[in-house]
C-alpha positions as CSV (number, residue, x, y, z in Angstrom):
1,X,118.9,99.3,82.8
2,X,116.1,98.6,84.4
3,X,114.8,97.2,87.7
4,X,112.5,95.4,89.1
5,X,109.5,98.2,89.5
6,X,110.4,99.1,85.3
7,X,112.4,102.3,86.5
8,X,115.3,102.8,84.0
9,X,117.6,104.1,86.3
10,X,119.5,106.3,83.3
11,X,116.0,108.5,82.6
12,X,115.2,109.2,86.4
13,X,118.9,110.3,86.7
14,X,118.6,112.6,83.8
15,X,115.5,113.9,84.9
16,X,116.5,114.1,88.6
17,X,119.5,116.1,87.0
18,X,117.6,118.6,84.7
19,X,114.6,119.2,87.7
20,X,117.2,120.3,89.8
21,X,118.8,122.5,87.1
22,X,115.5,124.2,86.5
23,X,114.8,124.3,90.1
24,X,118.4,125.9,90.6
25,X,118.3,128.7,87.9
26,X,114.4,129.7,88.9
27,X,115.7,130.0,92.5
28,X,118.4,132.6,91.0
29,X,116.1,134.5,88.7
30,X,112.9,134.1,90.3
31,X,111.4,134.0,86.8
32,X,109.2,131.6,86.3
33,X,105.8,131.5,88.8
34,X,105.0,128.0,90.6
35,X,102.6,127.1,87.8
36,X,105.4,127.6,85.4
37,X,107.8,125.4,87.1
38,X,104.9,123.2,87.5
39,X,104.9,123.0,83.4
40,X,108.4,123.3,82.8
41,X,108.9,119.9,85.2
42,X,105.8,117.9,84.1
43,X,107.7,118.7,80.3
44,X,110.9,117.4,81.4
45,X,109.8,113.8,82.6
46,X,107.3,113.5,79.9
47,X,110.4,114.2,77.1
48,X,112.6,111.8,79.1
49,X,110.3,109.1,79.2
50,X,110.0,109.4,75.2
51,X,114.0,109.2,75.4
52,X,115.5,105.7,74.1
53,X,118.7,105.1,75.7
């Protein structure tokens, strides 16, 4: 579903959800450096915008 700015409301919740999963697990590891979160959330919006639902 979409509104009226084109946002499907479904993708931006899934990637809202899996950001803050990343975000979340990095905080407890400490793991990844900025520039990798950097990658690791520019590759979760591009892979949900491919996503049909």
């Amino acid at each position: 579903m979409s509104n009226e700015n084109g946002i499907n409301e479904k993708k931006l919740s899934a990637m809202m959800y899996k950001i803050l999963e990343a975000e979340e697990q990095n905080l407890r590891t400490r793991a990844k450096t900025n520039d990798d979160m950097v990658e690791t959330i520019r590759r979760i919006i591009m892979d949900e915008t491919r996503k049909n639902y």
